[in-house]
C-alpha positions, 0 to 999 in steps of 0.5 A: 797560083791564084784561084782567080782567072781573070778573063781578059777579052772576048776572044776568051768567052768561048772558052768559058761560055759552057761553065756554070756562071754566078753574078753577083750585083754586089752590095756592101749594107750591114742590115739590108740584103743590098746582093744581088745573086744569080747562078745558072748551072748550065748553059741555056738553064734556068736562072735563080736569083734572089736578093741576100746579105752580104754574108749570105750572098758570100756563103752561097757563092763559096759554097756553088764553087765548093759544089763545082769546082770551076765557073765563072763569076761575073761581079758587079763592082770595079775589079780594077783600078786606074792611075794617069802618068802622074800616079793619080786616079782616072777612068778606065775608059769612055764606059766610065766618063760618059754620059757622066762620070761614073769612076772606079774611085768616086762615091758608089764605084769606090765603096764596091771596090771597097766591097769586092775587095773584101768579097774576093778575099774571104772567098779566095779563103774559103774555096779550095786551093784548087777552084777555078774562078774565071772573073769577069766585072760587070757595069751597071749604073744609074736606073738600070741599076734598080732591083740587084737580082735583077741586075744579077740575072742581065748579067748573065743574060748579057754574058750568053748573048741573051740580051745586048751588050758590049766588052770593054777592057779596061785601059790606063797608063797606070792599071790595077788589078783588084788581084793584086791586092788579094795576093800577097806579093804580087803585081802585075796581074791582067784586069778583068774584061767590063761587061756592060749590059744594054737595056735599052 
């Protein structure tokens, strides 16, 4: 069994919701510390972030499960893929054509697929088999999109209702889950819900 438990629609949210949480803005830069983290213990605590190195940021997060056991981990990457009848790729909803197209599989959306892919396997390598991670993706574009740490926190505050947001699950003739890849063998898996954080 995957350590991975994607939560799938809102009605799964209360559940959850006491869990201590992690957001990851994620970055995929050798040099430059292109993450985004955040964590909160408990509900209604305070919220550390700061900005990390893809390796540090994957260490830190290994290492609040290790601690824990079970959380929820929101990534802000595609954590799906989507293919029309035909076997080629299309978005996985309004969220990702309007107000202009902002794909899974199209420049930035396709190198942090790429980076939560790699992110997910080594953390799944890492915890013990007996970690619960319910995930959860998070969709930040354009200038909302700034400071990672920041987009990090609104994660967060977006997942306890502190700040505005809306839940799209992500729908295709064709869906992919980014478990797939992560275990071997296997197809099939449910899709991460979106988490769309409003700043406006």
């Amino acid at each position: 069994m995957s350590v991975l438990l994607p939560v799938t629609a809102e009605n799964e949210l209360a559940a959850v919701g006491q869990l201590p949480i992690v957001a990851v803005d994620m970055g995929f830069s050798g040099k430059t510390a292109s993450c985004g983290y955040a964590f909160r213990a408990v509900a209604n605590g305070p919220i550390e972030s700061e900005n990390k190195k893809f390796h540090d940021c994957l260490a830190t997060v290994v290492k609040q499960f290790q601690n824990v056991g079970e959380a929820v981990l929101i990534l802000e990457a595609p954590l799906s893929s989507a293919f029309d009848r035909l076997g080629n790729p299309q978005p996985r909803g309004e969220f990702e054509r309007h107000p202009k197209p902002r794909w899974w599989s199209l420049g930035p959306g396709a190198s942090m697929s790429l980076a939560a892919m790699y992110f997910l396997k080594r953390f799944v390598e890492a915890v013990p088999a007996q970690t619960k991670c319910h995930l959860i993706e998070g969709f930040v574009v354009g200038a909302d999109s700034g400071h990672d740490a920041d987009v990090a926190e609104a994660l967060i505050n977006a997942f306890s209702g502190v700040q505005n947001s809306s839940w799209q699950p992500p729908a295709a003739p064709q869906l992919m889950s980014v478990i797939d890849w992560l275990v071997p063998g296997s197809s099939g898996h449910a899709s991460p819900i979106v988490l769309i954080p409003k700043f406006s």
